[in-house]
Each structure stands twice: as C-alpha cells, then as structure tokens.
PASEBA-1860 file (N, C-alpha, C; in nm, 3 decimals):
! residues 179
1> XXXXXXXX> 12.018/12.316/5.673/11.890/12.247/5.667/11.791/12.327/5.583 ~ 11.680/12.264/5.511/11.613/12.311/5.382/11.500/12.314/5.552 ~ 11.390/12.430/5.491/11.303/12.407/5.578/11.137/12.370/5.500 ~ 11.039/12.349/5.588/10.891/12.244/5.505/10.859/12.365/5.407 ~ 10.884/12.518/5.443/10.814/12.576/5.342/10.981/12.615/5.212 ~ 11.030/12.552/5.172/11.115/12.551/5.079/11.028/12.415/4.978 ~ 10.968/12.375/5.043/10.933/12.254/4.971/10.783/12.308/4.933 ~ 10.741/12.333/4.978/10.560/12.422/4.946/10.646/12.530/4.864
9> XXXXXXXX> 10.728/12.571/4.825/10.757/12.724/4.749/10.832/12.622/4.629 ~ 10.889/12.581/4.662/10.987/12.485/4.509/10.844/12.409/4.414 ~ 10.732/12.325/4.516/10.613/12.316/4.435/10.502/12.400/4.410 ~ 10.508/12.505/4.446/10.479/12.613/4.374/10.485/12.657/4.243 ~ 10.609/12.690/4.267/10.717/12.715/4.147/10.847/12.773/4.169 ~ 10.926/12.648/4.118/11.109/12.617/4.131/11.160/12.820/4.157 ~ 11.118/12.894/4.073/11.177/12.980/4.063/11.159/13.101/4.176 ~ 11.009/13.081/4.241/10.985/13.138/4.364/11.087/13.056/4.472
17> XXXXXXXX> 11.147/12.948/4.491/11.226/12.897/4.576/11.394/12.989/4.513 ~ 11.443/13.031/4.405/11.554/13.054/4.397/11.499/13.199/4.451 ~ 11.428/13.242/4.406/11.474/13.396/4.445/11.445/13.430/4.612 ~ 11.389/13.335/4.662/11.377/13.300/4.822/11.536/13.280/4.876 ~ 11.603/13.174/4.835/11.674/13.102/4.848/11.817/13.196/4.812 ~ 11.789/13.138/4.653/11.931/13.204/4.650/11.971/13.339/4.627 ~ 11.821/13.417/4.565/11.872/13.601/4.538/11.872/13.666/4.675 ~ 11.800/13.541/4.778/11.767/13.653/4.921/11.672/13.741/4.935
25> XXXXXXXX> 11.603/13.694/4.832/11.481/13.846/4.811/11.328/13.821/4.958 ~ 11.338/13.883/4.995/11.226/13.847/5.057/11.087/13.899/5.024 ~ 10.957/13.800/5.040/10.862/13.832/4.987/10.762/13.809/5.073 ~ 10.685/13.906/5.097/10.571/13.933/5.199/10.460/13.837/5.077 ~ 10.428/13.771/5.229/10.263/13.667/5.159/10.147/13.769/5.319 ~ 10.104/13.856/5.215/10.002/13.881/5.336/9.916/13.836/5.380 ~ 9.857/13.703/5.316/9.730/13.608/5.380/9.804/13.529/5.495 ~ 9.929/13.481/5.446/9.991/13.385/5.558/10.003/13.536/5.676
33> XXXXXXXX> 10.056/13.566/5.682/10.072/13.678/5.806/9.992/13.713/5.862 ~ 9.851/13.746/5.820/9.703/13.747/5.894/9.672/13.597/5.886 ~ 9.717/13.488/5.864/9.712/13.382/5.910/9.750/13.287/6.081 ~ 9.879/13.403/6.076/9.963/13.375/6.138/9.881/13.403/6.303 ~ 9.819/13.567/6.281/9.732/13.574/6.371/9.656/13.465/6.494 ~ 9.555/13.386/6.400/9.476/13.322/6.433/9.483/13.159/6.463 ~ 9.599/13.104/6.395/9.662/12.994/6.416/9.648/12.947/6.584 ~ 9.687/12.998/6.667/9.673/12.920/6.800/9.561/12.899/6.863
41> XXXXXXXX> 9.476/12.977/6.771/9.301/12.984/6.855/9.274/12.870/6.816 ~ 9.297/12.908/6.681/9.206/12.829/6.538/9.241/12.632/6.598 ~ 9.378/12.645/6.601/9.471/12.523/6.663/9.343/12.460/6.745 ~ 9.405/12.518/6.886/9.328/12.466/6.979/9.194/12.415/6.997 ~ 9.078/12.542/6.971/8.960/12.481/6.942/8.909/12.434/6.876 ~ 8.931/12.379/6.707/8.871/12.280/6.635/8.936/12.147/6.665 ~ 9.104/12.157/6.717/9.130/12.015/6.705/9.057/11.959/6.829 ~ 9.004/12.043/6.944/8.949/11.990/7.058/8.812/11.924/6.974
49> XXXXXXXX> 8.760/12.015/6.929/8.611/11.981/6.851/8.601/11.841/6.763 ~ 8.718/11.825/6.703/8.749/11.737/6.622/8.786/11.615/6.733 ~ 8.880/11.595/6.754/8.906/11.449/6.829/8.970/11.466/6.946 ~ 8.983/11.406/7.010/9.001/11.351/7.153/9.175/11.388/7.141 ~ 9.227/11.418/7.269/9.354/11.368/7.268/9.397/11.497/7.285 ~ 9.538/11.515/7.347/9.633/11.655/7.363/9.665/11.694/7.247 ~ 9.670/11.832/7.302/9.673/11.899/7.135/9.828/11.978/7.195 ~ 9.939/11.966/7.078/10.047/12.012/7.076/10.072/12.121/6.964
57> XXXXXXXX> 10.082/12.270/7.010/10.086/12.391/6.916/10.143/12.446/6.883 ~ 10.185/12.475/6.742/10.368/12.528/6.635/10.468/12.469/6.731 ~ 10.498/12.340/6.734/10.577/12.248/6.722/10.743/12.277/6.627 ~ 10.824/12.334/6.674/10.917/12.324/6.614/11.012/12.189/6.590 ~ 11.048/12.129/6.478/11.083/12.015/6.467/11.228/12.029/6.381 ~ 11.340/11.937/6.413/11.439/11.903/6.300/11.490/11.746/6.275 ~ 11.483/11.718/6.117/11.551/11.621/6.108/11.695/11.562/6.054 ~ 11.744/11.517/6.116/11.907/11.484/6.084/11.915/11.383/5.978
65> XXXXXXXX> 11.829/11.285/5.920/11.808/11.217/5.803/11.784/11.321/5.732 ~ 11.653/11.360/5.721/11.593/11.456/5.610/11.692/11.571/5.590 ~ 11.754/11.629/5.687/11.819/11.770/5.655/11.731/11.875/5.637 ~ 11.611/11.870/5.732/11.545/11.932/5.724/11.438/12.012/5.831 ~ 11.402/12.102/5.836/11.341/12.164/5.959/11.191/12.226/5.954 ~ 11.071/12.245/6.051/10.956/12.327/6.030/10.905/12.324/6.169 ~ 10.786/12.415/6.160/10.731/12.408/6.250/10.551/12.386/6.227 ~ 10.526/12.266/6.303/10.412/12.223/6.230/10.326/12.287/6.352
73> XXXXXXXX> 10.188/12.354/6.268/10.061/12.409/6.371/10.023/12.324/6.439 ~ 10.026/12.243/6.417/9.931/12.183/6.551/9.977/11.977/6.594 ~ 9.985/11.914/6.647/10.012/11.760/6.626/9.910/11.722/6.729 ~ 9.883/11.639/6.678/9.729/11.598/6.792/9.771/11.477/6.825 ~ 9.755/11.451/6.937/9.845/11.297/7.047/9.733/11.227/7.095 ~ 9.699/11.141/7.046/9.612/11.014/7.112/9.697/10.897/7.112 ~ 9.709/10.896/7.246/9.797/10.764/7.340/9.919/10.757/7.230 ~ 9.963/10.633/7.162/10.122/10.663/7.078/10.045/10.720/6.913
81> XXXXXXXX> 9.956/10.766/6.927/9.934/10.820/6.799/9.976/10.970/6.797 ~ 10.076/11.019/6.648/10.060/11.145/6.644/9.995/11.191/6.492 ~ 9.929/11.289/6.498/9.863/11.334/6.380/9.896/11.490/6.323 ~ 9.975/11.466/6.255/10.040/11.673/6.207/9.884/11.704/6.176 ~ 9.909/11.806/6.155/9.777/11.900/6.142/9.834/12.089/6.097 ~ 9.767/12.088/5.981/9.834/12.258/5.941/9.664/12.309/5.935 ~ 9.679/12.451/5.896/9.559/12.505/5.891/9.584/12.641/5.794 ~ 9.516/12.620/5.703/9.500/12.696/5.557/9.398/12.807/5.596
89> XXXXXXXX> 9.419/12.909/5.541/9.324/13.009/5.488/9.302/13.056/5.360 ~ 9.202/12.936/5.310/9.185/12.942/5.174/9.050/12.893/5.126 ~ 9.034/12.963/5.057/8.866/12.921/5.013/8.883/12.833/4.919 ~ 9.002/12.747/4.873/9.032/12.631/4.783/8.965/12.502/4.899 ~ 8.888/12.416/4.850/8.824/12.323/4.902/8.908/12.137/4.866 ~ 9.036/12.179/4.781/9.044/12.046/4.753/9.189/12.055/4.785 ~ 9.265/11.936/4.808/9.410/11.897/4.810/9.502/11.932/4.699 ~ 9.597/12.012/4.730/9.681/12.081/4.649/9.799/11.973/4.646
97> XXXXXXXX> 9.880/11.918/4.589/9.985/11.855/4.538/10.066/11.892/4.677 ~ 10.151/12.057/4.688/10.242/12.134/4.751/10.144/12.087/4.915 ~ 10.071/12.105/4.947/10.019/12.084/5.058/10.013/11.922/5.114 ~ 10.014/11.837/5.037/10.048/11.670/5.087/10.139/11.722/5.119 ~ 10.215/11.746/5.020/10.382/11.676/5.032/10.432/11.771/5.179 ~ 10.358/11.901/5.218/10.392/11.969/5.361/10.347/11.878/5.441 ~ 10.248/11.815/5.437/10.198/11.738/5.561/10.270/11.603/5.557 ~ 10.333/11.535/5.416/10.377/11.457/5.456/10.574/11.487/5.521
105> XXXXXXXX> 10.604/11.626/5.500/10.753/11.661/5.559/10.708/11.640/5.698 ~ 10.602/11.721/5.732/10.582/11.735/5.888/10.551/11.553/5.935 ~ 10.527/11.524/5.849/10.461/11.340/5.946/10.658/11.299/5.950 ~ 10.720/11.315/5.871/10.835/11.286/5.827/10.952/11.316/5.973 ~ 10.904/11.461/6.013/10.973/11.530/6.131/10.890/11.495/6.244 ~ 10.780/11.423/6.237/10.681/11.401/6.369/10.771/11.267/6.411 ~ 10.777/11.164/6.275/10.793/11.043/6.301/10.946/11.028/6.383 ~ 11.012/11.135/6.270/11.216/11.102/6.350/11.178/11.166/6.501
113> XXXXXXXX> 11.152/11.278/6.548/11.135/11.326/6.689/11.081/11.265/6.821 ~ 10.929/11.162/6.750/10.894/11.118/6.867/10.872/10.991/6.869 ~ 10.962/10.907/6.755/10.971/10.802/6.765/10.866/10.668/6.652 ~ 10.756/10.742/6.670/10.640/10.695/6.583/10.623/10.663/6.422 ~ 10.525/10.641/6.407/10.429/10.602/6.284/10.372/10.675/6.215 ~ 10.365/10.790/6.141/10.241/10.858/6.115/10.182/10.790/5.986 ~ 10.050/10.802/6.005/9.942/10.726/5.895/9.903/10.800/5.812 ~ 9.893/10.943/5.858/9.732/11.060/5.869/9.807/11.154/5.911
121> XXXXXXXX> 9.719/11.302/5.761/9.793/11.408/5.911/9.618/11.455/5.817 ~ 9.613/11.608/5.878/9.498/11.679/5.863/9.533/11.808/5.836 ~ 9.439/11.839/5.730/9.466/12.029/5.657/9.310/12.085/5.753 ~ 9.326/12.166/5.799/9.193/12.236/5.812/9.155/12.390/5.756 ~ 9.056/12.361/5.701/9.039/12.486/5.632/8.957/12.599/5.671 ~ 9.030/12.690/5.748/8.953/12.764/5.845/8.853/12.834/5.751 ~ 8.831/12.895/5.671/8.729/12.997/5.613/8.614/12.888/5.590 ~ 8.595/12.787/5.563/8.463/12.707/5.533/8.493/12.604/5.630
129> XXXXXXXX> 8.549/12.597/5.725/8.536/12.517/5.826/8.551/12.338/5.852 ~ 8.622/12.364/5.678/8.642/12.217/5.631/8.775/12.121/5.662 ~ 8.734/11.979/5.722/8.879/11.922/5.715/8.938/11.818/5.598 ~ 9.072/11.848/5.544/9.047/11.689/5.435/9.159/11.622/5.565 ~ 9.120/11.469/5.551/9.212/11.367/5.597/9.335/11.375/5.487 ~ 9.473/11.330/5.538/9.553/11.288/5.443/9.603/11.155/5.435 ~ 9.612/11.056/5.410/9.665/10.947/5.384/9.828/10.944/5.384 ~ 9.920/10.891/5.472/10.058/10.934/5.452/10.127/10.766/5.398
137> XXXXXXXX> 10.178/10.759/5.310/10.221/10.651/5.257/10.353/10.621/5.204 ~ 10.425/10.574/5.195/10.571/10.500/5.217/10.638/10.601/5.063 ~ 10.492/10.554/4.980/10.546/10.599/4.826/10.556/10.782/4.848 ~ 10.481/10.840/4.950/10.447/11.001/4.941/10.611/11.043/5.041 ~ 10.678/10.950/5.156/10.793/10.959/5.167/10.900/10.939/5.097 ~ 10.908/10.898/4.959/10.983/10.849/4.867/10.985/10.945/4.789 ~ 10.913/10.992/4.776/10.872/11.154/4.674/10.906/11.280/4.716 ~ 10.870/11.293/4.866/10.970/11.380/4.960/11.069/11.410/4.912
145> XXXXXXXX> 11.143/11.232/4.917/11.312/11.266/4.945/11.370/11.353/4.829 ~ 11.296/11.299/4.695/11.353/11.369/4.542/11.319/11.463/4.554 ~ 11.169/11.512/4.643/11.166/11.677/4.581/11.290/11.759/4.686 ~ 11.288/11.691/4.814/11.434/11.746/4.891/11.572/11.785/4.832 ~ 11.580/11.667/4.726/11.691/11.652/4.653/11.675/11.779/4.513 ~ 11.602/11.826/4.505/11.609/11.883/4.369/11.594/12.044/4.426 ~ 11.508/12.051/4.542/11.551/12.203/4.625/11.677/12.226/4.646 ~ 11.770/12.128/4.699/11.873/12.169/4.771/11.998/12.183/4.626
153> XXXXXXXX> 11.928/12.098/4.525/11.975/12.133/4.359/12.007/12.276/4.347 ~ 11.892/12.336/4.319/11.853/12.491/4.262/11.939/12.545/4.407 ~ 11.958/12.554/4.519/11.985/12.634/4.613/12.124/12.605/4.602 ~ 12.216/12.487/4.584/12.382/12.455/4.576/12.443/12.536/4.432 ~ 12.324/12.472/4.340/12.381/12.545/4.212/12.392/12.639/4.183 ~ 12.254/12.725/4.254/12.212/12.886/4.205/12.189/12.910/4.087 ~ 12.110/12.786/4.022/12.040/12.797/3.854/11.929/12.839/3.863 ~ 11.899/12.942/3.769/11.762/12.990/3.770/11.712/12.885/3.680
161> XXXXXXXX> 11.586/12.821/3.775/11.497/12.747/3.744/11.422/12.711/3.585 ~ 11.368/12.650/3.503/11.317/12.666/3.418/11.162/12.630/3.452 ~ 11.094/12.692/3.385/10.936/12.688/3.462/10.852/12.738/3.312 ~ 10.715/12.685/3.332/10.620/12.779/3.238/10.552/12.858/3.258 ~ 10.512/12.939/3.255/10.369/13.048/3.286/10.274/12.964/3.308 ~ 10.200/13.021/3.438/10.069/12.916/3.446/9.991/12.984/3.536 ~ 9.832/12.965/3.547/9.754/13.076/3.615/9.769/13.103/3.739 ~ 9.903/12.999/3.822/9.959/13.063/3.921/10.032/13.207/3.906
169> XXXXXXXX> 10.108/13.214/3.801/10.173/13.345/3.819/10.060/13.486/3.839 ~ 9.966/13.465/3.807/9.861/13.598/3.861/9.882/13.619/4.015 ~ 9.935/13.499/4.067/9.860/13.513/4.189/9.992/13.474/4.303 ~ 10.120/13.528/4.199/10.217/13.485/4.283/10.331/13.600/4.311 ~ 10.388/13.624/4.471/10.387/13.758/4.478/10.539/13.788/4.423 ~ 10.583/13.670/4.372/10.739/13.663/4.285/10.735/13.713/4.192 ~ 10.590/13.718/4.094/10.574/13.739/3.960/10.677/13.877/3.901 ~ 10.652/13.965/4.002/10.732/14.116/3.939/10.887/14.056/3.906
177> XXX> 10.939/13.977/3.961/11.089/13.971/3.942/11.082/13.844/3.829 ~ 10.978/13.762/3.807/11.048/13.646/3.668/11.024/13.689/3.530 ~ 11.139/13.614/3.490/11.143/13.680/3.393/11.117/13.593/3.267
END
C-alpha cells in the first residue's frame, strides 16, 4: 500500500518520492516533527471552536480499492457527516495543489471506512489561525486515482524521475542528493 504522504511528496516533486521510496533514504522534515508535537492540542481545541460535533484524532485509515493508507489529524463527525481535517504549520495562506489532493486521499479513506459521503474536508493553519474549506469533487477523486497510478509507476520501476529546478528546490530537504 502507497501511503497519503507518498502522494504530498510525488507532488512535490516525483524525485523526492524515489529517493523516499525507492533509494530508502530517509529524510528528516523538521517543521513536520515539531509539528507533530502540537497536533492533538491543536486537533481538539479549534475543531471544538470551529463546529459542533465529535472530534476523532490521527485516525489511522486503509483502503483496499485505493491501495492505499494514512493517518488523518483530525475527522470531525456531525450526525452521518464526516469532515477530514489536517493541520499545517505554515505561514503559506493559500491552497497548495499537493495539499487538496491529501485531503482529498483522506475524504477517499474516510468515505471506504465509514461508509459515507465526503463533500468538504478542512486545512487549518495553525500559525495565523486560518481555516480554508475544501470542496471534494468526483473530478478531484479521478485525479487521485492517476496521481496513485504514476507513484506506484516511479516506485515498481525504480526510474529516476524527470523534473525541473524550481524555487522549491531551495527549500527541499532532498535537494543535496538530485542531481
């Protein structure tokens, strides 16, 4: 099984997923790890602040369609509604491409597990205290499936990726190894 952050690292960039994947290299993200910290506080008391309803926290999920696995921060339950919910530490204020498509894997693993619908999931952005809504739509599950299909590509084949330089690589902790 591919897991949700193979799919946030492949849209990143393809080549941070091979050397994850297939060189085995492992790579410390130290914001996520002091992220990691604060996640169950962070969880609990804004989604209370925010809306009504039981709040369910790092949710481990797998799907046998998708072939795929994560564990989503937070799912917020009002009556048969479920709502994924992740939580960023990032002073980026707008919707990243790689970040739908996580919220829409997790609506993806909400929906096979508990039966449901998901419409909506929610990013919250702990450093400015901001939430965006996400819109989850039939066409953003359709897009899933190919980018599923093109991870599990690079990881069967073990092709190093083709990619361009882009002002991500400043800021990406793969950079020392591409070449």
């Amino acid at each position: 099984m591919i897991e949700v952050s193979d799919i946030v690292q492949y849209l990143y960039c393809p080549r941070k997923l091979y050397f994850i994947k297939v060189m085995g290299l492992r790579i410390t993200r130290p914001k996520m790890n002091a992220g990691k910290e604060v996640h169950e506080n962070v969880a609990r008391s804004i989604a209370r602040r925010k809306m009504e309803g039981e709040i369910l926290e790092n949710v481990y999920l797998e799907s046998q369609r998708y072939g795929m696995k994560g564990c989503v921060d937070a799912i917020i339950k009002r009556g048969e509604e479920y709502i994924p919910m992740d939580i960023k530490f990032s002073r980026f204020k707008s919707l990243f491409y790689q970040w739908k498509m996580q919220l829409v894997a997790y609506a993806v693993l909400v929906e096979e597990n508990f039966g449901c619908s998901v419409k909506k999931a929610y990013i919250y952005l702990a450093e400015g205290k901001d939430w965006i809504e996400v819109e989850i739509t039939p066409e953003d599950k359709e897009a899933l499936t190919k980018i599923i299909q093109k991870v599990r590509e690079i990881i069967r084949e073990e092709k190093y990726p083709k990619t361009r330089k882009s002002k991500k690589c400043n800021y990406c902790e793969a950079a020392r190894f591409c070449v």
